[in-house]
PDB file of N, CA, C, O and CB in Angstrom:
ATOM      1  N   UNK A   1       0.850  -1.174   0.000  1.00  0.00           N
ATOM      2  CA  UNK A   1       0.000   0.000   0.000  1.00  0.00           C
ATOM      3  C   UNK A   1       0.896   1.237   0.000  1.00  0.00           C
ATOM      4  O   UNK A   1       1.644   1.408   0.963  1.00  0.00           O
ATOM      5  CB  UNK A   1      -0.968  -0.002   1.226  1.00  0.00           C
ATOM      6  N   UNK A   2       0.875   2.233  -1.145  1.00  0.00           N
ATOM      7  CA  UNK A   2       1.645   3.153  -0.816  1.00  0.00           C
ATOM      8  C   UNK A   2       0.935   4.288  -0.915  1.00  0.00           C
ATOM      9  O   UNK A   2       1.364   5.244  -1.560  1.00  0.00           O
ATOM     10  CB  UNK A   2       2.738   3.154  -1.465  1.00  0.00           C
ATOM     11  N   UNK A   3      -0.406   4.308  -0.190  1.00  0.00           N
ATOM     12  CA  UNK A   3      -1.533   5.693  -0.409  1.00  0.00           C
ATOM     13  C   UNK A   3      -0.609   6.569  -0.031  1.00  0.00           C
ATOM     14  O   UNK A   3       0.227   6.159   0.776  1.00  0.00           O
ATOM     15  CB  UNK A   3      -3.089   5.875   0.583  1.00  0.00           C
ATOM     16  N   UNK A   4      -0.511   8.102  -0.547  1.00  0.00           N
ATOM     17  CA  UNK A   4      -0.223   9.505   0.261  1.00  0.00           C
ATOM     18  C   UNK A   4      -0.221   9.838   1.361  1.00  0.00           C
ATOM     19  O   UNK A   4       0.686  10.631   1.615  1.00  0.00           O
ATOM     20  CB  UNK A   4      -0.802  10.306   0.069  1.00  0.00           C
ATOM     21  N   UNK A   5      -0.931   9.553   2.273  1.00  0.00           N
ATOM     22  CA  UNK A   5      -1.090   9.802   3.506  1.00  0.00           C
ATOM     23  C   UNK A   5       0.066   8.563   4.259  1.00  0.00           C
ATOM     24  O   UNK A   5       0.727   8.904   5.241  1.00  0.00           O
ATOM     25  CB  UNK A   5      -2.806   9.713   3.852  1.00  0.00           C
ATOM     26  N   UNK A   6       0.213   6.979   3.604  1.00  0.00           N
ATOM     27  CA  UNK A   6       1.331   6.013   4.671  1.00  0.00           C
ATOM     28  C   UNK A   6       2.458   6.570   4.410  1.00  0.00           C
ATOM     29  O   UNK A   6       3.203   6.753   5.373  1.00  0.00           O
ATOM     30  CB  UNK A   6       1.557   4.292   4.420  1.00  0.00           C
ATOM     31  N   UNK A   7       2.846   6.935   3.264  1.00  0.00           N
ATOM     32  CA  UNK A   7       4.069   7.374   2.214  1.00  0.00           C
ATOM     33  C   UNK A   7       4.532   8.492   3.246  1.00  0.00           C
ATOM     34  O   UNK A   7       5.701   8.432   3.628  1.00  0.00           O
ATOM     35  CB  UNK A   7       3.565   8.039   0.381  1.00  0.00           C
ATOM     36  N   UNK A   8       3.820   9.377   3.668  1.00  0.00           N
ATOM     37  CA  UNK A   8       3.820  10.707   4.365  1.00  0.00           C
ATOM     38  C   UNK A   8       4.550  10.831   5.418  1.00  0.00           C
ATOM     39  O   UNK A   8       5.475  11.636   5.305  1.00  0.00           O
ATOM     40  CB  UNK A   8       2.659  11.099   4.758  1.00  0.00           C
ATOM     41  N   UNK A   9       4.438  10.285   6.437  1.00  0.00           N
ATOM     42  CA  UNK A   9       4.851   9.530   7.435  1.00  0.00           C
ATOM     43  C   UNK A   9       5.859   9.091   7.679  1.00  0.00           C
ATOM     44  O   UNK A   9       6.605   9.331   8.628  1.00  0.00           O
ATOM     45  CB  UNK A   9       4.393   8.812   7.532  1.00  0.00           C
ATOM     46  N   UNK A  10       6.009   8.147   6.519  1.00  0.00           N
ATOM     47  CA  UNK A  10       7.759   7.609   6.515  1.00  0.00           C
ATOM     48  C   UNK A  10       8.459   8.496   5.895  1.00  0.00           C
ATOM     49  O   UNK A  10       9.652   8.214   6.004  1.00  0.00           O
ATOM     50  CB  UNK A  10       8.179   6.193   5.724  1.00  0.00           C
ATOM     51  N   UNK A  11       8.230   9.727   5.109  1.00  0.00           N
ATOM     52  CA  UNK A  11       9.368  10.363   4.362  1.00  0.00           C
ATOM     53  C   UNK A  11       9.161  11.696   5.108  1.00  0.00           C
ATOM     54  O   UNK A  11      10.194  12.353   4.980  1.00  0.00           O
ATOM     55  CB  UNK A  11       9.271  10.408   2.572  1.00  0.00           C
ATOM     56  N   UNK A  12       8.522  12.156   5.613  1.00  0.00           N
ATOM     57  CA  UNK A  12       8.769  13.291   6.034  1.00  0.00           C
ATOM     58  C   UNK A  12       8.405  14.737   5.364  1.00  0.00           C
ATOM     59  O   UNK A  12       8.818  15.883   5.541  1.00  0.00           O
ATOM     60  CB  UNK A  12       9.902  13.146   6.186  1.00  0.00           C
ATOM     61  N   UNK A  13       7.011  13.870   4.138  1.00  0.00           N
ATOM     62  CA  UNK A  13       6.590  14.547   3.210  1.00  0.00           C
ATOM     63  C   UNK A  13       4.988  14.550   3.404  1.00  0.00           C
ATOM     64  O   UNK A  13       4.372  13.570   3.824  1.00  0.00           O
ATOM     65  CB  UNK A  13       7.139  14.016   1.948  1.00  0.00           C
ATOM     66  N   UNK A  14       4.200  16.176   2.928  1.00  0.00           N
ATOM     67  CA  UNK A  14       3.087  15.912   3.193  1.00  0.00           C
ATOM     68  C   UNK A  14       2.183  15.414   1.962  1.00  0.00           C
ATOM     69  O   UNK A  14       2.423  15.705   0.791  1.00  0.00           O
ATOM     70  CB  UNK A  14       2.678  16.969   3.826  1.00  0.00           C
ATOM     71  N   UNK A  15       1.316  14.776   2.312  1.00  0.00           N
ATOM     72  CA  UNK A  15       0.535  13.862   1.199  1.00  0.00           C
ATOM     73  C   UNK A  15       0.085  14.614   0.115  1.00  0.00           C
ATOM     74  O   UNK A  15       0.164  14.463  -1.105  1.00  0.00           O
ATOM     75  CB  UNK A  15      -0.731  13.136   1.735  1.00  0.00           C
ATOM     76  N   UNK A  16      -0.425  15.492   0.868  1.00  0.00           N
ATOM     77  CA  UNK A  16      -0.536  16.742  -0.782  1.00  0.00           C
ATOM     78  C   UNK A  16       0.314  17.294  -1.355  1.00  0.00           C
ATOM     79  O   UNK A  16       0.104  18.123  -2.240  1.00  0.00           O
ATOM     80  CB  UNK A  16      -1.172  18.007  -0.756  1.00  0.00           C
ATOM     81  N   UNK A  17       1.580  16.889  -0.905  1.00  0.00           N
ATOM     82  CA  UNK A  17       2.730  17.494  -1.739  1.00  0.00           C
ATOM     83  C   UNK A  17       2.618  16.677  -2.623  1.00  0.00           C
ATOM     84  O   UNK A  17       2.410  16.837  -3.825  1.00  0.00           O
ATOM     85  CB  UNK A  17       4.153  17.634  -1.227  1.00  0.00           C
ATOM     86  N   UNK A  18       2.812  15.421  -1.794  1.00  0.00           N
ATOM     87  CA  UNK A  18       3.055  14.165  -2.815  1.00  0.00           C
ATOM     88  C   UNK A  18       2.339  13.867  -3.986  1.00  0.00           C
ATOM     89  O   UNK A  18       2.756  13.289  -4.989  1.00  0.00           O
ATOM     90  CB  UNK A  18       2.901  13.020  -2.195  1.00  0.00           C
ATOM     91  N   UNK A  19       1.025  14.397  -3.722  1.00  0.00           N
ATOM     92  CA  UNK A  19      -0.081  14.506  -5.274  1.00  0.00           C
ATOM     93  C   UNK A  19      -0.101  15.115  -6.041  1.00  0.00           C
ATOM     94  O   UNK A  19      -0.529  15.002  -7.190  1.00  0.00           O
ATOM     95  CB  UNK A  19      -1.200  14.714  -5.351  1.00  0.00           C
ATOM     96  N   UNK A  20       0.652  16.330  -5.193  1.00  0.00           N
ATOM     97  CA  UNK A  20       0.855  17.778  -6.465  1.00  0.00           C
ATOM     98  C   UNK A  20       1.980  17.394  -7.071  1.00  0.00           C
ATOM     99  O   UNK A  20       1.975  17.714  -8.260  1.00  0.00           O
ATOM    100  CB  UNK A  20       1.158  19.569  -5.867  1.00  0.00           C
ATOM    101  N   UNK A  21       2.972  16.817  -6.711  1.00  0.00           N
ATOM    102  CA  UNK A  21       4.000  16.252  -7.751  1.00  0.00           C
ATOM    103  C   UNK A  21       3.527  15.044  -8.642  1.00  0.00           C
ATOM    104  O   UNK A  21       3.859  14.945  -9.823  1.00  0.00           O
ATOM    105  CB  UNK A  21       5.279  15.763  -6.979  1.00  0.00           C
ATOM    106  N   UNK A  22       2.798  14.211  -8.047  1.00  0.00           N
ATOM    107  CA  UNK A  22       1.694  13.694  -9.153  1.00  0.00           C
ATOM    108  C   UNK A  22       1.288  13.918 -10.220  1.00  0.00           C
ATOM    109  O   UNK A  22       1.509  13.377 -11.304  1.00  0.00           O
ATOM    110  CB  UNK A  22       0.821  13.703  -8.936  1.00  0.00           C
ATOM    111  N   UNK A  23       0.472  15.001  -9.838  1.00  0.00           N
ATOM    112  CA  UNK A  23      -0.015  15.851 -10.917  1.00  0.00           C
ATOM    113  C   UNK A  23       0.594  16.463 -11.930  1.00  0.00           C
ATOM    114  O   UNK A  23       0.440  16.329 -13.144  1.00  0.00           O
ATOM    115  CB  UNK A  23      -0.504  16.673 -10.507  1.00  0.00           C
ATOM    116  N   UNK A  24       1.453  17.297 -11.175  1.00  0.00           N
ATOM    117  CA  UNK A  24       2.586  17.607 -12.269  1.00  0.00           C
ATOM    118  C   UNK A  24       3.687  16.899 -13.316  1.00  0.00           C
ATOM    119  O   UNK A  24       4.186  17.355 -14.345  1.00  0.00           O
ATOM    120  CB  UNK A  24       3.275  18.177 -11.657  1.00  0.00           C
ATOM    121  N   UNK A  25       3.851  15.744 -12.723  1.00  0.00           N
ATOM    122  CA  UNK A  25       4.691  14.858 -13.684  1.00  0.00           C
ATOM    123  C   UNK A  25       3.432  14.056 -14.463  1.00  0.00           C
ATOM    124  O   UNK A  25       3.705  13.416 -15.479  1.00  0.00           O
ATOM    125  CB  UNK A  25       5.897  13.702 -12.766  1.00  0.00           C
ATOM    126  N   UNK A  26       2.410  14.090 -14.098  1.00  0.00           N
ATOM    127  CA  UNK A  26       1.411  12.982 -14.343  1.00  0.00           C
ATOM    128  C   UNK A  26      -0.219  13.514 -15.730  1.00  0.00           C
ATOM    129  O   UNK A  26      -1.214  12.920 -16.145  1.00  0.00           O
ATOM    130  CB  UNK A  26       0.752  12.639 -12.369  1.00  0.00           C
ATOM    131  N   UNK A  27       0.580  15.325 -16.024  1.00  0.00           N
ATOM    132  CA  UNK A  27      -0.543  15.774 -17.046  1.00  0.00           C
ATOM    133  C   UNK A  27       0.161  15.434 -18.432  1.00  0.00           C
ATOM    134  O   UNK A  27       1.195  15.755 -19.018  1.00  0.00           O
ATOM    135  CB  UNK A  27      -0.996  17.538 -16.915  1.00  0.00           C
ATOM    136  N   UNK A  28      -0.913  14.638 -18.643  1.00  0.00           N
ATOM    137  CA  UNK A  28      -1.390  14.571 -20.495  1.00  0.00           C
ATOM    138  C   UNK A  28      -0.701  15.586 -21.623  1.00  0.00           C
ATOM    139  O   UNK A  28      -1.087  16.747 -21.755  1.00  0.00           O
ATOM    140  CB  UNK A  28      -3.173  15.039 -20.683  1.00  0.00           C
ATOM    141  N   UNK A  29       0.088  15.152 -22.211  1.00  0.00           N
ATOM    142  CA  UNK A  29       0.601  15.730 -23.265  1.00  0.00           C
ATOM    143  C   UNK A  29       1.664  17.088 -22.740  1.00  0.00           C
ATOM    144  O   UNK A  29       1.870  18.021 -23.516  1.00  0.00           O
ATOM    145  CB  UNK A  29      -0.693  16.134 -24.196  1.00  0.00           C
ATOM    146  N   UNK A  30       2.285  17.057 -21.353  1.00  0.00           N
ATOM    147  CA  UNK A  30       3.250  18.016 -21.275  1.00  0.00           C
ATOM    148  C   UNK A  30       4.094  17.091 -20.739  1.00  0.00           C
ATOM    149  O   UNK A  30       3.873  15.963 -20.297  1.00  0.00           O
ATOM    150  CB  UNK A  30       3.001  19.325 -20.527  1.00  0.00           C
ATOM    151  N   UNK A  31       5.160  17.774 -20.850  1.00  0.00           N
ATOM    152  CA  UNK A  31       6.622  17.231 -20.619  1.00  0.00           C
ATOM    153  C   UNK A  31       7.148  17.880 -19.125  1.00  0.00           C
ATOM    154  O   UNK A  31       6.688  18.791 -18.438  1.00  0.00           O
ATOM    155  CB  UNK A  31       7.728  17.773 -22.014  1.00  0.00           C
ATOM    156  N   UNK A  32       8.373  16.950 -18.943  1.00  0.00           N
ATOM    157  CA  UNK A  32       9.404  17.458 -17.550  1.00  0.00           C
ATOM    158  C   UNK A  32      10.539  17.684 -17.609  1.00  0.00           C
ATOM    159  O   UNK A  32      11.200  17.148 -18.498  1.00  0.00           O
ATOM    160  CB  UNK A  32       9.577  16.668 -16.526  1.00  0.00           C
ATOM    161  N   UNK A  33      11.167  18.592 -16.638  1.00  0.00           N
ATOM    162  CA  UNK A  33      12.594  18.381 -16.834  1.00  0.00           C
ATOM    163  C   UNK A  33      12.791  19.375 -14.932  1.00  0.00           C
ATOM    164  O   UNK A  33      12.458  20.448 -14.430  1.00  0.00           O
ATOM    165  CB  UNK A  33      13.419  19.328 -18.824  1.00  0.00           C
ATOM    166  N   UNK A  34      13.579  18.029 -14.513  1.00  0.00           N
ATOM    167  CA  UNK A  34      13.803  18.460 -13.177  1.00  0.00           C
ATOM    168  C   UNK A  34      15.392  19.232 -13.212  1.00  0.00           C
ATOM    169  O   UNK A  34      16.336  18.753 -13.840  1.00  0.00           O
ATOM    170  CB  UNK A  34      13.681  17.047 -12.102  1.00  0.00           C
ATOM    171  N   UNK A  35      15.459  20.349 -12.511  1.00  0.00           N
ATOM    172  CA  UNK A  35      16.737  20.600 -11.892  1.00  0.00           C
ATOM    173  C   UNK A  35      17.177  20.832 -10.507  1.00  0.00           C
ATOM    174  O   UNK A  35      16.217  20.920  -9.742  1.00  0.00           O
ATOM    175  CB  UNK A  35      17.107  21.490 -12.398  1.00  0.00           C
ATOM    176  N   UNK A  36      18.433  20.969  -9.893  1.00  0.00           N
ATOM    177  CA  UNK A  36      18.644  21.550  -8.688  1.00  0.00           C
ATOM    178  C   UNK A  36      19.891  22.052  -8.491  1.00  0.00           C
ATOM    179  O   UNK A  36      20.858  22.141  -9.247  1.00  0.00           O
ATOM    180  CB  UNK A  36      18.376  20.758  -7.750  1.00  0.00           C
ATOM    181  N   UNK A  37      19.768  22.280  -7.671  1.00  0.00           N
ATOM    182  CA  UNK A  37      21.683  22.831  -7.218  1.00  0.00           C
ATOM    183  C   UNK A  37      22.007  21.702  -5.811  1.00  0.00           C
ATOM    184  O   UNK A  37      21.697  20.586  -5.395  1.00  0.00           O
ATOM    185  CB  UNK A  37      21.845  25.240  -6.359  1.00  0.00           C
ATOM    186  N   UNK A  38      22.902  22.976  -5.445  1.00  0.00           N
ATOM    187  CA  UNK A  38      23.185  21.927  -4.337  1.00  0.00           C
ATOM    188  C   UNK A  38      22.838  21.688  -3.326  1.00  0.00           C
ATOM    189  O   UNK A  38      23.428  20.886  -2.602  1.00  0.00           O
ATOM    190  CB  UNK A  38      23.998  21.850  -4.003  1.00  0.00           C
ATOM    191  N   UNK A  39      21.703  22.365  -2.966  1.00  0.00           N
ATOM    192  CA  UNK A  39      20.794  21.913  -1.780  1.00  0.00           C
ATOM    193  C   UNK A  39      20.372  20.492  -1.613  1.00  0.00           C
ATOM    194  O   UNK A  39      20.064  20.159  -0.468  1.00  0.00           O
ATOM    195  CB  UNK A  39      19.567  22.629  -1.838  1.00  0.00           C
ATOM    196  N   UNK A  40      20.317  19.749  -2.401  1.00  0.00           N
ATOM    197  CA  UNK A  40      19.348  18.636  -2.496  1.00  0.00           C
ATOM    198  C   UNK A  40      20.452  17.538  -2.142  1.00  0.00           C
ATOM    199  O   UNK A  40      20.358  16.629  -1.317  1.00  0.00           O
ATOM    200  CB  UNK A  40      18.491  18.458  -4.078  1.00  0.00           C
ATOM    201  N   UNK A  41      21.797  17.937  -3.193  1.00  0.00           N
ATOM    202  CA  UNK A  41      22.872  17.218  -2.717  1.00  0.00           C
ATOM    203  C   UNK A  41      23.308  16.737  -1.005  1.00  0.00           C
ATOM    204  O   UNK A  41      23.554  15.663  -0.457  1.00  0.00           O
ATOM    205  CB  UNK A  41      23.831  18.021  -3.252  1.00  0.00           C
ATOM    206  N   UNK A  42      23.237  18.220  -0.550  1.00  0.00           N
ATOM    207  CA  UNK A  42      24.415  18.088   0.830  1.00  0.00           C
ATOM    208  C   UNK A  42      23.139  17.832   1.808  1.00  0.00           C
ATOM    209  O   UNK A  42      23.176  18.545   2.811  1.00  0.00           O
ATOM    210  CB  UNK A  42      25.643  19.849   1.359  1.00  0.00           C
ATOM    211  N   UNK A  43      22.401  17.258   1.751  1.00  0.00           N
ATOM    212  CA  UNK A  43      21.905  16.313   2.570  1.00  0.00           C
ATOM    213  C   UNK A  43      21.889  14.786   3.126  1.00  0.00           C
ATOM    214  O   UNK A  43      21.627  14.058   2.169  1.00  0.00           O
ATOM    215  CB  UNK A  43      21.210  16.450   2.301  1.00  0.00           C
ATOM    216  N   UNK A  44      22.039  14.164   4.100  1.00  0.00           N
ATOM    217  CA  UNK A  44      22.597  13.210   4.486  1.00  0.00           C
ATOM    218  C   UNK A  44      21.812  12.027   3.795  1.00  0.00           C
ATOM    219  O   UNK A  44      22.255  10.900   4.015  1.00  0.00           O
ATOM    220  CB  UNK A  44      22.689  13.260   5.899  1.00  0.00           C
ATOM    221  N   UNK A  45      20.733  12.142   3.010  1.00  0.00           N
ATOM    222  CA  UNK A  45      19.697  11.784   2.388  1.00  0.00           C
ATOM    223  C   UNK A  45      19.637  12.009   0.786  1.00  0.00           C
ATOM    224  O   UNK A  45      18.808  11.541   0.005  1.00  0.00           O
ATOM    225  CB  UNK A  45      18.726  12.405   3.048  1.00  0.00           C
ATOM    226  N   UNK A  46      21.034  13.077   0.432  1.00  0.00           N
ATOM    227  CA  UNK A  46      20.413  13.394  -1.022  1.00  0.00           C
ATOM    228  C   UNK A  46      20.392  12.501  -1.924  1.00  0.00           C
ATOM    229  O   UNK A  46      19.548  12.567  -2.818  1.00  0.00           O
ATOM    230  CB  UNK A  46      20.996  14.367  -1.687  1.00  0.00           C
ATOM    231  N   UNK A  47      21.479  11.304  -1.868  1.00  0.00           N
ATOM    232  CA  UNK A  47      20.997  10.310  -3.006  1.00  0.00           C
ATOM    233  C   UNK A  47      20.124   9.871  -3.385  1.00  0.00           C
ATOM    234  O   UNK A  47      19.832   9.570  -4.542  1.00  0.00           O
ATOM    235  CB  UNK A  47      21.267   9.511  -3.065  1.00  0.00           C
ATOM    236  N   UNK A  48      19.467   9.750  -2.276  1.00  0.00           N
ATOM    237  CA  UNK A  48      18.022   9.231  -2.607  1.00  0.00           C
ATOM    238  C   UNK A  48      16.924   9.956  -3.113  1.00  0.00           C
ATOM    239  O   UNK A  48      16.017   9.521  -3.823  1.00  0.00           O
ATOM    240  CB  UNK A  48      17.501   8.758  -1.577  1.00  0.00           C
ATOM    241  N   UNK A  49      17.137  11.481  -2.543  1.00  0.00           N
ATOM    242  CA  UNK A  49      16.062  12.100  -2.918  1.00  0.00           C
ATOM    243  C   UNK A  49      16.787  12.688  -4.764  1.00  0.00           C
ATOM    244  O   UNK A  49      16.231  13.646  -5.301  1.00  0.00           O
ATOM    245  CB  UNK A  49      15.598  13.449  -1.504  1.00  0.00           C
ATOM    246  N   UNK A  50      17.714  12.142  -5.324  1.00  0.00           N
ATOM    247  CA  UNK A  50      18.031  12.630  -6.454  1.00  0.00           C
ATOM    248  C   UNK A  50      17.187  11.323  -6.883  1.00  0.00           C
ATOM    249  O   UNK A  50      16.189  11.542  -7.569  1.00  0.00           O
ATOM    250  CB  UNK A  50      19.650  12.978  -6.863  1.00  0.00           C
ATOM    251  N   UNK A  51      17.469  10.066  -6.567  1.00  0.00           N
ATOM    252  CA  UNK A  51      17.065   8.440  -7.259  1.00  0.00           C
ATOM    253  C   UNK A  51      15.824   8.851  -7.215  1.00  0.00           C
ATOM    254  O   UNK A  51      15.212   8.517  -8.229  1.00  0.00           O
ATOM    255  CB  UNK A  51      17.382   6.783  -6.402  1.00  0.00           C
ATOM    256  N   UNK A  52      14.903   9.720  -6.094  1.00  0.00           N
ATOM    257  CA  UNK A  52      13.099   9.733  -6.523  1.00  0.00           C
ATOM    258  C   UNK A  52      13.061  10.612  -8.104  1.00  0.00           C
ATOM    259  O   UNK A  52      12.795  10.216  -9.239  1.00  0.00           O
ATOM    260  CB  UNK A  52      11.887  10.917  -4.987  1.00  0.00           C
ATOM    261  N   UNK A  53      13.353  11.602  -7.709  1.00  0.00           N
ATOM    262  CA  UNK A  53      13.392  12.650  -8.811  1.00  0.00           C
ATOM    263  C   UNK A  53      13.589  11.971  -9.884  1.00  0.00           C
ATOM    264  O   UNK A  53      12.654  12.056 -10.681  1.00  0.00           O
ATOM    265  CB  UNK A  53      14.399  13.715  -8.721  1.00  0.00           C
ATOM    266  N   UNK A  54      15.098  10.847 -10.446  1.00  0.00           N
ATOM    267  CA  UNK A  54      15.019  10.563 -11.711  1.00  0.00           C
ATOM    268  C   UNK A  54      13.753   9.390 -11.535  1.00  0.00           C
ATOM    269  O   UNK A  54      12.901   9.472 -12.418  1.00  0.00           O
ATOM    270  CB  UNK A  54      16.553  10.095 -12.368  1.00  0.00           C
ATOM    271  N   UNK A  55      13.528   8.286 -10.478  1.00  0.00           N
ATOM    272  CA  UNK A  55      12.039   7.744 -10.769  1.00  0.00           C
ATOM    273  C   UNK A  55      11.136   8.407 -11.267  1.00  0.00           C
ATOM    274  O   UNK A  55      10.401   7.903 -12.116  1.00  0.00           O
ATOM    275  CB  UNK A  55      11.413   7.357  -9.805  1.00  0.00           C
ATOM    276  N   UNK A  56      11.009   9.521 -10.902  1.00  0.00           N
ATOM    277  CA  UNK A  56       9.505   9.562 -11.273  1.00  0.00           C
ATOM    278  C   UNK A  56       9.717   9.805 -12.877  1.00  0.00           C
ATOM    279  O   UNK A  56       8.816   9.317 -13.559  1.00  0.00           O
ATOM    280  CB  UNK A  56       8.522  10.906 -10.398  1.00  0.00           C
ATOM    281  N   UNK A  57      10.647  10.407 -13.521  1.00  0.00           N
ATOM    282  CA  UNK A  57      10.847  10.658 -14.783  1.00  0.00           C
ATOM    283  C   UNK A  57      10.944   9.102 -15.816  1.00  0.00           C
ATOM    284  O   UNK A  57      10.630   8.981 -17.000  1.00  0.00           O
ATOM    285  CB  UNK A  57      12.204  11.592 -14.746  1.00  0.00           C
ATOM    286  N   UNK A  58      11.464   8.103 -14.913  1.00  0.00           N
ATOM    287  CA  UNK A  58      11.238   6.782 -15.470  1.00  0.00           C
ATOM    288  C   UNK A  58      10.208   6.431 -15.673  1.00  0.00           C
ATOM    289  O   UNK A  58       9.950   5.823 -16.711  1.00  0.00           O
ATOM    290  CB  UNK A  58      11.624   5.913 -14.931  1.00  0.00           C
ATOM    291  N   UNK A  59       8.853   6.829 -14.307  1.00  0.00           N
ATOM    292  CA  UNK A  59       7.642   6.250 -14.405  1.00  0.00           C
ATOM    293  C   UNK A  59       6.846   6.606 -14.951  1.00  0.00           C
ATOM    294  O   UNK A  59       5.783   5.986 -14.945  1.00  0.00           O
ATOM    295  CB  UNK A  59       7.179   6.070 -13.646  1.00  0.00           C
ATOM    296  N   UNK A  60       6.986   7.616 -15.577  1.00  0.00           N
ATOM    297  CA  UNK A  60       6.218   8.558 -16.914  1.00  0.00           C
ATOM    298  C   UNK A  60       6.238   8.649 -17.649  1.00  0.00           C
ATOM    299  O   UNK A  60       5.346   9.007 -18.419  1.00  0.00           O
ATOM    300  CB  UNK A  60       6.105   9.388 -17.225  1.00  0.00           C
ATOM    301  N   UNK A  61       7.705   8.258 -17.905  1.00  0.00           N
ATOM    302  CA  UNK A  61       8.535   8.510 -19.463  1.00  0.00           C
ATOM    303  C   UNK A  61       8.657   9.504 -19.667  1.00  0.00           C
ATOM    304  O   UNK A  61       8.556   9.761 -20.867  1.00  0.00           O
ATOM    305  CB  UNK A  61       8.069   8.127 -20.700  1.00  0.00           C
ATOM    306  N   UNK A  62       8.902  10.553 -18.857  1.00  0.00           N
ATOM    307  CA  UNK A  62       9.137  11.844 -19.253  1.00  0.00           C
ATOM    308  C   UNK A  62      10.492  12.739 -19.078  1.00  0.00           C
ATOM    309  O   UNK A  62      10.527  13.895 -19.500  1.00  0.00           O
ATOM    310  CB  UNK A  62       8.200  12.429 -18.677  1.00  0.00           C
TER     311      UNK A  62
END
C-alpha cells in the first residue's frame, strides 16, 4: 500500500505534496525536466532524494 497519507509519514513529506508532484509529472501531453543545485545534494539523504526525482521521470517517461 503506498496511499499519500502512509508514504507521508515515513518520508517526512506531506501527502498533498506528494499529489501535487503527481499531478505535475502525471498531465497529459506536457513534458518534464527536473533541476537543482546543491541543496538537495548536501543532505545526508540526497541520493536518494536525487534516485526519486530521476524515478519519477522513469515512471512517466518523461
Amino acid at each position: 500500500d503506498y496511499a499519500p497519507e502512509k508514504v507521508a509519514g515515513e518520508i517526512g513529506v506531506k501527502a498533498e505534496d506528494i499529489r501535487l508532484a503527481a499531478r505535475w509529472f502525471g498531465r497529459k501531453g506536457k513534458t518534464a525536466m527536473s533541476l537543482w543545485c546543491m541543496g538537495v545534494n548536501q543532505r545526508t539523504f540526497g541520493v536518494h532524494m536525487n534516485c526519486q526525482v530521476h524515478n519519477m521521470h522513469l515512471l512517466t517517461g518523461k
